[in-house]
FIFI-304510 format. One record per residue (C-alpha): x, y, z. Coordinates in steps of 0.02 Angstrom, whole numbers, padded with zeros to 5 digits, always signed. Layout:
BEGIN
XYZ ...
//
This chain:
BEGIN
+07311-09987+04091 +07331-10072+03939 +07157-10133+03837 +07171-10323+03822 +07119-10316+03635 +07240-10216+03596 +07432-10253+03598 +07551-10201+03751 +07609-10045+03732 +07822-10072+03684 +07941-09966+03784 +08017-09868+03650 +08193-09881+03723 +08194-10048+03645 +08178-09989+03467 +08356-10029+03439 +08419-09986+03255 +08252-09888+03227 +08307-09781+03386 +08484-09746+03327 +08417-09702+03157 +08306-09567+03245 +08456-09524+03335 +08537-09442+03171 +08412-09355+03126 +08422-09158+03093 +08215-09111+03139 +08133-09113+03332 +08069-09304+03318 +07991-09373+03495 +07875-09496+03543 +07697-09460+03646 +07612-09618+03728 +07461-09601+03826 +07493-09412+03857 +07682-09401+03894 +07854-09409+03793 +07933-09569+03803 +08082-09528+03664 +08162-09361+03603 +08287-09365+03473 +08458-09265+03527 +08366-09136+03391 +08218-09106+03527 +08371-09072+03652 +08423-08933+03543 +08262-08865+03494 +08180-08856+03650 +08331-08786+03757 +08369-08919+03869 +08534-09012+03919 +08499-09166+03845 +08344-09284+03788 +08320-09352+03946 +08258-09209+04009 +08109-09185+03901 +08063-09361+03937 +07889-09369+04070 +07823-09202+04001 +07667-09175+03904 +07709-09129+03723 +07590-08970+03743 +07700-08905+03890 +07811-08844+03747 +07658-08775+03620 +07644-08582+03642 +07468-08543+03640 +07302-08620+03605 +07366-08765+03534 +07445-08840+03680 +07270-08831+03741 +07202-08923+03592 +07347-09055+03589 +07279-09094+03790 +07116-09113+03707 +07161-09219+03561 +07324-09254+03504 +07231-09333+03348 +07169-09182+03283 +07345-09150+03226 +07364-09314+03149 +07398-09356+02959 +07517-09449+02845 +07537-09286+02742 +07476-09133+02826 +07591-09014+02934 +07527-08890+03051 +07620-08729+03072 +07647-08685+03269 +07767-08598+03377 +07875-08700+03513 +07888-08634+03701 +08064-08704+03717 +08159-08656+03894 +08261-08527+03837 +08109-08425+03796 +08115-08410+03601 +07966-08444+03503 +08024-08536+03367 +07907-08565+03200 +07888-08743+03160 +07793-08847+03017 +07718-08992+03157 +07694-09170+03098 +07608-09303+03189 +07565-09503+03147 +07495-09629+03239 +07600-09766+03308 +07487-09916+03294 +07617-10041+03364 +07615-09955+03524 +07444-09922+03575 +07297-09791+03497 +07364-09636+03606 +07535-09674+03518 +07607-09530+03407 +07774-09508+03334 +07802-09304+03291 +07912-09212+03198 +07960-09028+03187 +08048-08943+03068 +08107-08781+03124 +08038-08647+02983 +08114-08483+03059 +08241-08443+02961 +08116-08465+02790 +07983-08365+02856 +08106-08249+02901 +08195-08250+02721 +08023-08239+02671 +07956-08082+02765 +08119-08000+02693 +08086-08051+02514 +07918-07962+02530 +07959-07835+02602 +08104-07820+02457 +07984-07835+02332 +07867-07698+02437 +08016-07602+02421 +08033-07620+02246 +07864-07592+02180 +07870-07435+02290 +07995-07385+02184 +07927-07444+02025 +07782-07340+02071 +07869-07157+02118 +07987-07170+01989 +07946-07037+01831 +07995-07150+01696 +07890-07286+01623 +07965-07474+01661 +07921-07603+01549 +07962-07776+01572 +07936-07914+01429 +07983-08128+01441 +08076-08200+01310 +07911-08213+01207 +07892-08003+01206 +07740-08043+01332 +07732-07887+01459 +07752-07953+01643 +07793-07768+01726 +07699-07615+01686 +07720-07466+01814 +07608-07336+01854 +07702-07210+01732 +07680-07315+01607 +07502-07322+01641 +07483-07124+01656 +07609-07131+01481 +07515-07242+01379 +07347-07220+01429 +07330-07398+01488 +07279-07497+01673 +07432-07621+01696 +07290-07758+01694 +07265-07736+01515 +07434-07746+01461 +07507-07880+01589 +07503-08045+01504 +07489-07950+01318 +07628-07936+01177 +07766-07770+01193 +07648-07722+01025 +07524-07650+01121 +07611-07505+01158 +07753-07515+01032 +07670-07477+00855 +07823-07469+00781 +07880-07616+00691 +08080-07587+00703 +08041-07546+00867 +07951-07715+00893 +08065-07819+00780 +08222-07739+00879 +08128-07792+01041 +08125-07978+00990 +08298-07993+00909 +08359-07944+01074 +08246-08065+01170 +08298-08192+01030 +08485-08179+01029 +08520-08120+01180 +08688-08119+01296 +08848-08054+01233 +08776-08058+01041 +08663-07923+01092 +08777-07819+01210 +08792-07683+01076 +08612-07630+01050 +08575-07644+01250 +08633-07501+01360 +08596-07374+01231 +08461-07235+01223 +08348-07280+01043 +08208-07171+01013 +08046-07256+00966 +07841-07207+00923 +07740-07266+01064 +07558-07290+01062 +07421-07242+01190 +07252-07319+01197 +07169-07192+01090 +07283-07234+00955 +07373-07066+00981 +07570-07091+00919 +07703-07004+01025 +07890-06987+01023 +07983-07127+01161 +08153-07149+01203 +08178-07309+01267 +08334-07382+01360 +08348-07562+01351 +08427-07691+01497 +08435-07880+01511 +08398-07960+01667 +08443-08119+01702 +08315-08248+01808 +08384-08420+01823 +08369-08475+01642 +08238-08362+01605 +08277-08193+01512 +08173-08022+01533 +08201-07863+01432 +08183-07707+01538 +08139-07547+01447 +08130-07387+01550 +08030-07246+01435 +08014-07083+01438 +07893-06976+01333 +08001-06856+01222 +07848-06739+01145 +07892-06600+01234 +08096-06614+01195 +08049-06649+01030 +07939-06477+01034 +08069-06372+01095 +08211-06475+00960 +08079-06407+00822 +08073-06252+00913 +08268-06219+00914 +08282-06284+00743 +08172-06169+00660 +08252-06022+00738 +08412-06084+00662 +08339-06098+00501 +08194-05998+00488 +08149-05820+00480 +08058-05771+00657 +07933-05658+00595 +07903-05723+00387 +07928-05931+00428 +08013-05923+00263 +08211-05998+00263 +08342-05883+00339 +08515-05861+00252 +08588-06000+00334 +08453-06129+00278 +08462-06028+00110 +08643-06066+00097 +08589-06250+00124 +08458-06275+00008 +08545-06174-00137 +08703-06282-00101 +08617-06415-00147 +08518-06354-00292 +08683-06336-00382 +08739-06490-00328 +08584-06574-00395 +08608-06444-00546 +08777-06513-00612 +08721-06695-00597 +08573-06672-00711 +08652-06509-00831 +08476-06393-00782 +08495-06235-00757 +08479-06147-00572 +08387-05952-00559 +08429-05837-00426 +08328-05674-00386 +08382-05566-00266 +08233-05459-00227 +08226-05280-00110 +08043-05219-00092 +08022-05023-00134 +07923-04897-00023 +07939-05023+00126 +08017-04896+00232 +07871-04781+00235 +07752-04909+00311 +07889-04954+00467 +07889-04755+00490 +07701-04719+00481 +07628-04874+00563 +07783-04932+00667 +07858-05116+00686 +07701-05213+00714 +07636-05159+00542 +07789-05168+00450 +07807-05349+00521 +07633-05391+00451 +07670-05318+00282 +07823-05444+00264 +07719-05591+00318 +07600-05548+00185 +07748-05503+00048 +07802-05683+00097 +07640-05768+00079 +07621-05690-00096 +07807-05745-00158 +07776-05938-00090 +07614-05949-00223 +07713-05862-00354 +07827-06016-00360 +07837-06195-00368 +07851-06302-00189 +08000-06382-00238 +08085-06184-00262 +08131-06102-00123 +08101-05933-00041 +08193-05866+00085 +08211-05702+00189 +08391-05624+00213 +08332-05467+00355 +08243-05323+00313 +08166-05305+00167 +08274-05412+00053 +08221-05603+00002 +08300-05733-00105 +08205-05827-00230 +08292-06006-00293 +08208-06071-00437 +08276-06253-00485 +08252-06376-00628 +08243-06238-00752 +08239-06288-00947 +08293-06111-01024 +08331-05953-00948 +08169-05855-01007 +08075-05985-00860 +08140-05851-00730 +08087-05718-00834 +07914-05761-00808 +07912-05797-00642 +08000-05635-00624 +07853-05542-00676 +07705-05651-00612 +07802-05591-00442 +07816-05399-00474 +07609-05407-00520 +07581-05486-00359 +07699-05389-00267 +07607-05218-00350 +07438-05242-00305 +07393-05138-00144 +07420-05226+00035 +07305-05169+00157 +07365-05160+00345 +07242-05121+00478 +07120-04997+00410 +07268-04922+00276 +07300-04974+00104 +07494-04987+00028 +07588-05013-00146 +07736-05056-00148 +07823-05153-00287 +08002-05215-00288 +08169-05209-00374 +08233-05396-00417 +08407-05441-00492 +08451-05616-00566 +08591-05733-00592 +08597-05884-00649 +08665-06063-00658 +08795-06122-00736 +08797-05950-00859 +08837-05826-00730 +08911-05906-00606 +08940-06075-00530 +08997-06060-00337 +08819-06005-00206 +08919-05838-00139 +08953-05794-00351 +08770-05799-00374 +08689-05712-00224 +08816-05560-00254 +08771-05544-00451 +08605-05555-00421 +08611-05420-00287 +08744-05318-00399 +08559-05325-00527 +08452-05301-00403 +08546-05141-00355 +08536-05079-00541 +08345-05115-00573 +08326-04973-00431 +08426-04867-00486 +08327-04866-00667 +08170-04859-00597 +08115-05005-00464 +07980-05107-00489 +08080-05218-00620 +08203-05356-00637 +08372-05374-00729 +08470-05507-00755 +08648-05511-00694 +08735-05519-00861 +08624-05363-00945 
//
């Protein structure tokens, strides 16, 4: 029964274009008066499993709520009310699925106050798409976190949005202080910084060259500490949005061993002094440096005397100690821009550049026989030794490295044959 001050409820079959309108559209749409469904849309049909609209006219809308909130709609369909506001439910339609829906319900003034017009728009597939996409991105920072290598991310404006844990454990910093910063925070370097942005500026195919490509950088953990980086750089594109995606790796340790290999390449294992193939080297370009400015260039080939007792009385160990300390005393008896340098044995090479006149090596010639003369103790025994030195130089004697090293030697051999403990020069 109808409340005389209020108009007579209409019989929504009557709604003529209104009802065709409804008709057409895609979402659940029916209409509730005083408790029961007096419309459904051929979209209600469908979403509640039955043959046609017809069929879901009678029932109580909550008869296809799963849950509580068929309950609640019994109680007061109001409560679900609003102009703007959707409530997210599940449908009990007859084919029992429990589709997701975002629920929508007015008031339908015209036909009485326990009127209601609702709508339902199926959600399903989007929560579904959503569960994925997290659990995508779930799978993706699980990756970002096992992964060894450091992954930094940076917008268009070098400002860090991705910061893994191994970059955390690499450059000493929590993500949370770095997310949100500038790539300078843990990129010192300035080329490294200002290659950074030039990518992030020009990007595309303008950049393709410098992306793809291993660059090694300095890096900087929180306690200021530099460190060696190599850094591979991608581009990622986001809609219109750019991001540059570094992975790092912390080189020290290559970069250890690459010193390591390189100084037994070049330098004597038990003296640190130059070995004959970094001699050959730096005396290449002595000369070379030689002829540009017309100086003169002194090679000494020197052979220490009474070294072959020591070996035999004290063994290896002692010998070996008695050559670090012949080399010690040869590096003060020259310049740091000369160069000293052991061949094997007991032979070194002494390269003596930038000379004015030839009497120069004369005198370092003897300030080294002094040192070499005065006793070397090793463990609890005292030694003299001396040495034999022969000298060549450049351009007089000779002007090709091999020409040199063999005239001085050809000396050195000649000094110990008169006597040791004294130089010649190659042309005397």
């Amino acid at each position: 029964m109808t409340d005389r001050h209020e108009p007579p409820a209409r019989d929504p079959g009557n709604l003529g274009f209104e009802h065709e309108v409804l008709d057409h559209v895609s979402n659940l749409v029916c209409i509730s008066v005083d408790g029961r469904i007096v419309y459904a849309n051929p979209a209600a049909a469908r979403a509640l499993a039955m043959d046609s609209p017809s069929d879901i006219l009678e029932h109580r809308f909550s008869d296809f709520l799963d849950g509580d909130y068929g309950a609640l709609w019994d109680e007061d369909p109001g409560a679900f009310a609003g102009e703007t506001k959707s409530t997210r439910v599940r449908l009990r339609p007859n084919n029992g699925k429990r589709p997701s829906v975002d629920l929508t319900v007015r008031r339908l003034e015209s036909l009485g106050r326990a009127a209601f017009v609702i709508e339902a728009r199926d959600v399903t597939e989007y929560i579904r798409a959503s569960v994925a996409t997290r659990k995508r991105e779930q799978r993706l920072r699980g990756i970002l976190d096992a992964v060894g290598d450091g992954i930094v991310a940076c917008d268009e404006k070098g400002i860090v949005t991705i910061f893994n844990p191994a970059a955390e454990s690499m450059f000493g910093r929590r993500a949370r202080d770095v997310l949100g910063g500038d790539i300078a925070i843990v990129l010192p370097d300035p080329f490294a910084r200002d290659r950074y942005r030039h990518l992030l500026e020009v990007g595309g195919e303008a950049c393709r060259g410098l992306l793809e490509r291993t660059n090694e950088f300095c890096g900087e953990r929180a306690d200021k500490y530099a460190f060696p980086i190599e850094m591979l750089l991608s581009e990622l594109i986001e809609g219109r949005h750019r991001l540059l995606i570094a992975v790092v790796r912390d080189i020290t340790e290559r970069k250890r061993e690459e010193e390591r290999i390189r100084r037994l390449a070049h330098y004597d294992a038990v003296t640190a002094l130059p070995n004959r193939y970094l001699l050959n080297e730096r005396l290449e370009r002595a000369l070379a440096r030689a002829r540009r400015g017309r100086s003169n260039v002194a090679l000494m080939f020197l052979d220490l005397d009474r070294f072959k007792p020591v070996n035999d009385t004290l063994g290896h160990e002692a010998g070996d100690a008695l050559l670090k300390d012949v080399a010690a005393r040869l590096s003060e008896c020259v310049r740091i821009t000369d160069t000293v340098a052991r061949l094997g044995g007991d032979e070194f090479v002494v390269v003596l550049e930038g000379l004015e006149e030839e009497g120069g090596a004369g005198l370092v010639a003897r300030k080294i026989l002094e040192t070499l003369h005065e006793p070397f103790l090793i463990g609890d025994r005292t030694f003299v030794i001396g040495a034999s030195m022969g000298i060549s130089l450049f351009p007089a004697d000779a002007e090709r490295a091999d020409e040199l090293i063999a005239r001085a030697d050809a000396a050195m051999y000649r000094a110990k044959a008169g006597g040791r403990n004294a130089f010649l020069f190659a042309r005397s």
